[in-house]
C-alpha positions in Angstrom: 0.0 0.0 0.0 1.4 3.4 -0.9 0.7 6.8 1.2 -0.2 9.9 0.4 -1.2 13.1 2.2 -4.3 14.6 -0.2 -7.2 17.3 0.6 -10.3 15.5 2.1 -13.8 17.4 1.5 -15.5 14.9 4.0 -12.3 15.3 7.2 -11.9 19.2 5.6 -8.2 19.0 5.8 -5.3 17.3 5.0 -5.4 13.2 5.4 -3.2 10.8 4.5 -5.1 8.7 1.8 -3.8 4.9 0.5 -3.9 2.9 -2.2 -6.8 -0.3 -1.6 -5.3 -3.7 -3.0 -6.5 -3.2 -6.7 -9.3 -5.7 -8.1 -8.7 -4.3 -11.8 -5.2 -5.5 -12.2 -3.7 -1.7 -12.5 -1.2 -2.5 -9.5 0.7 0.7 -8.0 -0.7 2.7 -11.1 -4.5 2.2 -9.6 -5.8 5.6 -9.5 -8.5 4.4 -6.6 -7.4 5.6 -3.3 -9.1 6.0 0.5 -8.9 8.4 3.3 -7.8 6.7 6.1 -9.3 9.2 8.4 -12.8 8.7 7.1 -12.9 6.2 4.8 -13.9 8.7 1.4 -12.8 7.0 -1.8 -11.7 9.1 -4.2 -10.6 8.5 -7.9 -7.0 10.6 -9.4 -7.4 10.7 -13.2 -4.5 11.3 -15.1 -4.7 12.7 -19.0 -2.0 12.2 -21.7 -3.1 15.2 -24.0 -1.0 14.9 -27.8 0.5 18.3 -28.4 -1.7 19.9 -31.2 -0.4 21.1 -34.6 -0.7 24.3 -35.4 -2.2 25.6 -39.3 -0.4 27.8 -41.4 -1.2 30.9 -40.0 -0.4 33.1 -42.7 -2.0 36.3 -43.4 -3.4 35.9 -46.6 -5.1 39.4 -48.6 -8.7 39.9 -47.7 -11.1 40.3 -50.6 -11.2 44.2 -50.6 -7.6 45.0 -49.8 -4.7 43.8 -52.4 -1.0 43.4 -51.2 1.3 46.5 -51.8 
């Protein structure tokens, strides 16, 4: 079990919280963990965003105005 000290909305304050043995096979990446002053569960999600590609951003000549 791994330990971590994480806000808790129910003990408003500071709790250590710890991992649960995982059913779902994620092992020490389960993001499932418990308050061990109350008992809250709460769920960490992670996100893995791609860096976005960026368009030509060239200024191209509006329809009324021509290019000197």
């Amino acid at each position: 079990m791994s330990d971590r000290e994480l806000y808790c909305d129910t003990c408003e304050g500071v709790q250590p919280f710890e991992m649960p043995p995982c059913a779902d096979g994620h092992g020490a990446d389960c993001p499932e963990l418990l308050c061990t002053g109350c008992g809250t569960a709460v769920l960490i999600a992670t996100f893995a965003f791609q860096p976005t590609r960026l368009t030509d951003r060239r200024r191209r000549p509006s329809a009324g105005r021509h290019a000197a």
